[in-house]
N, C-alpha and C positions, 0 to 999 in steps of 0.2 A: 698720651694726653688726648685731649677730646679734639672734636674738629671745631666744635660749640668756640671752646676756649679762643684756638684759633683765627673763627672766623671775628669773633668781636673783635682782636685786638687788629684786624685787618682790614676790618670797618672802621675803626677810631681810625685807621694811616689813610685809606681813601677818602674819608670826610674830610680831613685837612688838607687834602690834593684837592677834593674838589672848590672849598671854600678859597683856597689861593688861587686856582683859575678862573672862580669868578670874580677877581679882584681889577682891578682897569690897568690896561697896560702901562707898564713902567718903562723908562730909557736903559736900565738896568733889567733886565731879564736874569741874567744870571745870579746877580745878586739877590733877586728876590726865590728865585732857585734854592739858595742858600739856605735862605730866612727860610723857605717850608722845610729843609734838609735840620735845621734845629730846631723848629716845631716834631719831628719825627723824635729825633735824639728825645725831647723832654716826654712825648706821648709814651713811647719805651720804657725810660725809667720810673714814669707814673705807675703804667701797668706793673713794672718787677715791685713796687713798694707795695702793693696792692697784693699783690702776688707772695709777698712775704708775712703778712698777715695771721695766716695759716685760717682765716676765717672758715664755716663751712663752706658759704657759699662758693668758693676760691673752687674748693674740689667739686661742685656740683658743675661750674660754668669748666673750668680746666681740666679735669679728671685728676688722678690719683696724685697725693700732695709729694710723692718721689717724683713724676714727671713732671709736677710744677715747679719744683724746683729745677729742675733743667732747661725747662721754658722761662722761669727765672733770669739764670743763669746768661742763657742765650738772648733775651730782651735785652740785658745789661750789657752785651757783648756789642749788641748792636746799635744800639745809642752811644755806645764809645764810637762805634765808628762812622756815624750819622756827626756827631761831635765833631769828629777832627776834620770831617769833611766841609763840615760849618767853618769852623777856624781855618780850615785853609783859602777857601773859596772867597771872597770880600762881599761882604752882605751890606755895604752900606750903600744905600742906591741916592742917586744924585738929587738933589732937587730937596729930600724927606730930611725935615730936621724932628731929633728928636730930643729938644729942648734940654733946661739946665740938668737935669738928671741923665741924662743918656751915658754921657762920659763916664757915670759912676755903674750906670748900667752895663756899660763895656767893660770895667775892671773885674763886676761879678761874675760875668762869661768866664774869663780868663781865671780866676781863681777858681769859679766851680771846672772847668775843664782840666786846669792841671791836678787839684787836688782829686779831681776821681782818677784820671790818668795814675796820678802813686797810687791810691787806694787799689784800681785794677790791676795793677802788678803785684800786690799782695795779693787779691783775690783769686787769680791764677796759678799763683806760685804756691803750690799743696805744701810742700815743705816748712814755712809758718806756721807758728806754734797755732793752733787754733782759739786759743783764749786770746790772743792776736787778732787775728785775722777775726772772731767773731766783732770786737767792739770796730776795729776798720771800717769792715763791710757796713756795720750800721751808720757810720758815719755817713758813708753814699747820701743818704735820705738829706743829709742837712747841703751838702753841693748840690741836688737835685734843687732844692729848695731855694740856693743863690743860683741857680741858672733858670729858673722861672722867673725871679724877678727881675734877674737880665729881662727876658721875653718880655717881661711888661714893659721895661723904660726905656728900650734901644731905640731908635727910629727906625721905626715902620711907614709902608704904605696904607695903615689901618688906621684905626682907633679901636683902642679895648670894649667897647660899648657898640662896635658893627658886629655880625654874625659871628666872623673869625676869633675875635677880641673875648669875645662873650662863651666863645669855645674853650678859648687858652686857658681861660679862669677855672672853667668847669677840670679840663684836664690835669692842672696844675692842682688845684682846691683837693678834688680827690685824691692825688697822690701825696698830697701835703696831709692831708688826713690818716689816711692811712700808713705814713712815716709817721707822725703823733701817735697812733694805736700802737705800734710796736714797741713803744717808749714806756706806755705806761707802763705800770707796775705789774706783777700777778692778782694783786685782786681785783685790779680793775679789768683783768681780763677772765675769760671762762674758764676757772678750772676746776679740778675735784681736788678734795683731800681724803688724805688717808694714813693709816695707817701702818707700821710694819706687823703682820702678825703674826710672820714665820719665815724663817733663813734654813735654806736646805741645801745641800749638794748632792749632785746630781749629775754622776759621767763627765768631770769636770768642770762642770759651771754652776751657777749659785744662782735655786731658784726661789725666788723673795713672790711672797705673797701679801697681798695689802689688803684692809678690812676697810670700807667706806667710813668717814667720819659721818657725815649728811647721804647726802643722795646722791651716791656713785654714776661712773659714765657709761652707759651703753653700747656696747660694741657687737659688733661679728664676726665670729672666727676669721682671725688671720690680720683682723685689722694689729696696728702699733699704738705709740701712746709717748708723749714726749714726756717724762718721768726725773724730777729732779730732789734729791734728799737732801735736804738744809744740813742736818746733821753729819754726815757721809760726805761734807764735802762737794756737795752737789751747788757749784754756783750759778749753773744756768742746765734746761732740760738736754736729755739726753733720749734719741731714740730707741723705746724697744717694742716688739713684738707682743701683744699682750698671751702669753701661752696656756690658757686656759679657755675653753668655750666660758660662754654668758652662766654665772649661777644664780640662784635665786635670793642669797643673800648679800650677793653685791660683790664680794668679793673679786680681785682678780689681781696673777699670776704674771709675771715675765722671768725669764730667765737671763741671766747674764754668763758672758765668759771674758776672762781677763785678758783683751786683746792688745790695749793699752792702758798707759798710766793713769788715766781717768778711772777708767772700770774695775785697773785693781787697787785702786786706794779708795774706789765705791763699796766694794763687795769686801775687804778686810774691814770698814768700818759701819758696816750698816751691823744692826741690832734690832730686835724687838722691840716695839714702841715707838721708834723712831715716827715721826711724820713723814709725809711725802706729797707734794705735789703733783698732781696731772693733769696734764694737756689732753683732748684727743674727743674722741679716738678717729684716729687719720686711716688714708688707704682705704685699695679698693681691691686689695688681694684676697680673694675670700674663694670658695670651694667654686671653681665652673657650673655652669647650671648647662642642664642638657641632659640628655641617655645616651651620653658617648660614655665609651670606659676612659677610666682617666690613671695616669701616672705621675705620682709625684716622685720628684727629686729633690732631696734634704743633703745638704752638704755641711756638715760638719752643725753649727751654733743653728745651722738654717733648719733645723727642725724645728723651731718654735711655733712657726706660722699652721707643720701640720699634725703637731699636737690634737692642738682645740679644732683642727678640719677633723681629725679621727673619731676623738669625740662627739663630734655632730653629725657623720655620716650617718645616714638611714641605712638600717641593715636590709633593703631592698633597693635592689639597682644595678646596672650593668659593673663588673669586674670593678677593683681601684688597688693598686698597684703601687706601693710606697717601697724606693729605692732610697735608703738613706747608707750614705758613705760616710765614713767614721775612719781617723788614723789606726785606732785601736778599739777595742770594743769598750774597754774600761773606759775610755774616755767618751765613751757616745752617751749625751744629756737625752734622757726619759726614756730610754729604750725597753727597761722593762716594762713602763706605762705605756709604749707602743704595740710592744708585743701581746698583752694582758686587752689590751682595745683589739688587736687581730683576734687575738683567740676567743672572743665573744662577736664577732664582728664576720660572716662567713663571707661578705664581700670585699675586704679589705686584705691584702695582701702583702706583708714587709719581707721585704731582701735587703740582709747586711753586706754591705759591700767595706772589707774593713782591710783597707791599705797594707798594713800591718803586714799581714799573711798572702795579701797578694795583688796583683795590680790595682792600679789607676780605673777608676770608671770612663767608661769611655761610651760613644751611642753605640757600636758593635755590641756592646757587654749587654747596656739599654733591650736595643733588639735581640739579644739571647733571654732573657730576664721575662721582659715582658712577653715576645713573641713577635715577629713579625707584622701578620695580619690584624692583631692587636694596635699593636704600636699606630698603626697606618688610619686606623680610624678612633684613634684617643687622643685628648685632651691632656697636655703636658703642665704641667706646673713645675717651675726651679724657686729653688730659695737655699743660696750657698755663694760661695767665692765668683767674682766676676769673671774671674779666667776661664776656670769648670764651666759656666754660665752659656758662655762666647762658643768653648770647643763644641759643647754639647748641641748648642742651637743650632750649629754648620752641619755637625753629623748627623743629627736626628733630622734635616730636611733631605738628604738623601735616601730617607727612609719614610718622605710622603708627610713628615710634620711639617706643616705649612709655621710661617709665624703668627697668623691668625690662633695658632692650635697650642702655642707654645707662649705660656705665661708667667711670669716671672716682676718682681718691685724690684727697684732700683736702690738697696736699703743705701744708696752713696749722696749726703746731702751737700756736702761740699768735694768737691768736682775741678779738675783742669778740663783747659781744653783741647788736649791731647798736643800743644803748641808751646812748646816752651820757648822756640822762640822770640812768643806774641809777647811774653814777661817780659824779656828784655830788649825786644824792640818799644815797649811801650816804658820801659824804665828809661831809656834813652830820650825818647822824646821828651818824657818829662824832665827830666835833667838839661834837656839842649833848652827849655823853655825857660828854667828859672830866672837870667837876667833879665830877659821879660817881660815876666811877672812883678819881681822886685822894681824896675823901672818904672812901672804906671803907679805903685803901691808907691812910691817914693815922688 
């Protein structure tokens, strides 16, 4: 992710530190401590809504929309815990009343609080079905939305109409906006259509080509495409890799492989003709730029991204080195399209590494393959299994690949956080709270 990204949302947390200190001393300090500890919480969930969008601008200010989603992920993480720190803390400072509405104000804290509290233990818990867990999550946005107007009617030491007050609005407004954008429909949002104009198989995956209806989206090798078939079964976008470089009549390519019950009740029912929707095109995984020599590693479906790199390379240029690992050769998607791109290609170089007949890739094999003093001043690219990903990055820095050097998307949009735990510590509290809740509701 960017530092850009970063720094904004670090500037929105210190402009609310600084506008609460310039507020006149209260007999409460701590309580008003609070009160900026849940202005944090709502600033957070503003950005994650904002951040879910998938707008462009999203990937210009954050970088690549796989590490926004984890900068996502992690905002929301921490607005829970901004949250409960609110809730525990007593924010109500002595003297500030905040009139007939405040008590109703208090009740919406408490309902948005617990209802994200359940919502985040689904959102952690990988294990839920995902057609679940997606409308959940969306939920988020509408508790976000009863914990702002909490912030407008509590008693405060403010008024919504001082500096602070005039901030809240803007923070909340935005993020209220941008939950609204996500609701709408697809035509009210950007997409292309298209549609199917060829079903092929290919080393065991199914690779679908789509014809523009209008004026198709523009991409660059390696970028994805959230891709959803009305007919196929397609109820909401799915991420793929677009696996064709740019052509000139619009056309363009992904491949699928049946890893789960989505993909293969995708790919049994797509046809010819079919429509299709597209999102995109997202990411910012595309071929390194430089005169370093460069090494790709494709693991298994993870060749798709360097298809359309192979396709694009310039047949002038330092060495480039495609290690793609396959169980079996049969099963390896485009490989005669790989090999047929080397053999015109005098700078590009494929090694099958195929399970099959014999080990495991590993950085040791890497640095046999490619060469040492090679390896030590190239440019790594991965696109394969997270596991493979992790060993290889540890191995290959003892052989001088910095992680500067070593590039790789994150194709994982929904994510624990490695804390299982956090799931049922946070299922807990929400359970200890419901009589509660139910009390002030009653």
């Amino acid at each position: 992710m960017k530092f850009t990204g970063l720094g904004v949302i670090a500037l929105s947390l210190l402009a609310s530190a600084f506008l609460f200190a310039g507020l006149p001393a209260t007999p409460d300090p701590l309580a008003l401590a609070s009160q900026w500890v849940g202005t944090v919480a709502l600033i957070q969930m503003a950005w994650a809504q904002i951040m879910a969008t998938r707008l462009p601008a999203v990937e210009t200010v954050f970088g690549p929309l796989d590490r926004v989603y984890v900068l996502h992920k992690w905002s929301g993480i921490t607005a829970m815990a901004a949250m409960l720190i609110h809730d525990t803390v007593d924010a109500d400072i002595r003297g500030v009343d905040g009139g007939l509405l405040a008590d109703f104000g208090e009740t919406l804290g408490e309902v948005s609080l617990y209802g994200l509290l359940i919502l985040a233990v689904i959102s952690v818990a990988t294990f839920i079905p995902y057609h679940l867990w997606k409308w959940t999550h969306k939920a988020m946005g509408a508790f976000f939305i009863a914990g702002s107007v909490h912030a407008f009617l509590i008693a405060k030491p403010f008024a919504m109409t001082d500096p602070l007050g005039l901030y809240l609005y803007a923070v909340c407004g935005l993020g209220a906006l941008a939950y609204i954008y996500t609701l709408l429909p697809e035509t009210m949002r950007p997409t292309h259509q298209y549609t199917v104009a060829a079903v092929t198989q290919t080393g065991g995956a199914t690779e679908v080509t789509l014809a523009p209806v209008n004026r198709g989206l523009r991409h660059q090798p390696g970028q994805f495409a959230l891709l959803r078939f009305p007919l196929a079964g397609g109820l909401e976008g799915h991420p793929f890799t677009l696996s064709a470089a740019p052509r000139d009549d619009g056309r363009i390519s992904v491949t699928i492989k049946s890893l789960g019950d989505h993909t293969r009740r995708m790919t049994k029912a797509l046809e010819v003709g079919q429509d299709a929707i597209v999102q995109g095109p997202f990411g910012r995984f595309t071929i390194p730029k430089g005169k370093r020599p460069q090494v790709w590693i494709a693991g298994g479906i993870g060749i798709t991204p360097f298809v359309p790199w192979a396709e694009a390379l310039p047949k002038q240029g330092a060495e480039c080195h495609l290690i793609y690992c396959v169980r079996a050769r049969s099963q390896a998607p485009h490989l005669e399209r790989i090999e047929a791109l080397a053999a015109s290609n005098p700078r590009l170089h494929v090694h099958l590494v195929d399970t099959s007949q014999g080990p495991r890739l590993s950085s040791d094999m890497v640095a046999e393959i490619v060469g040492v003093d090679l390896l030590e001043a190239a440019n790594v690219a991965f696109c394969g299994p997270a596991a493979l990903r992790e060993t290889l990055r540890a191995g290959l820095s003892t052989y001088g690949v910095t992680a500067r050097r070593f590039h790789f998307e994150a194709f994982e949009f929904r994510t624990g956080v490695g804390l299982e735990a956090l799931a049922l510590w946070l299922g807990k509290r929400a359970w200890a709270q419901v009589p509660k809740l139910t009390g002030r509701l009653g």
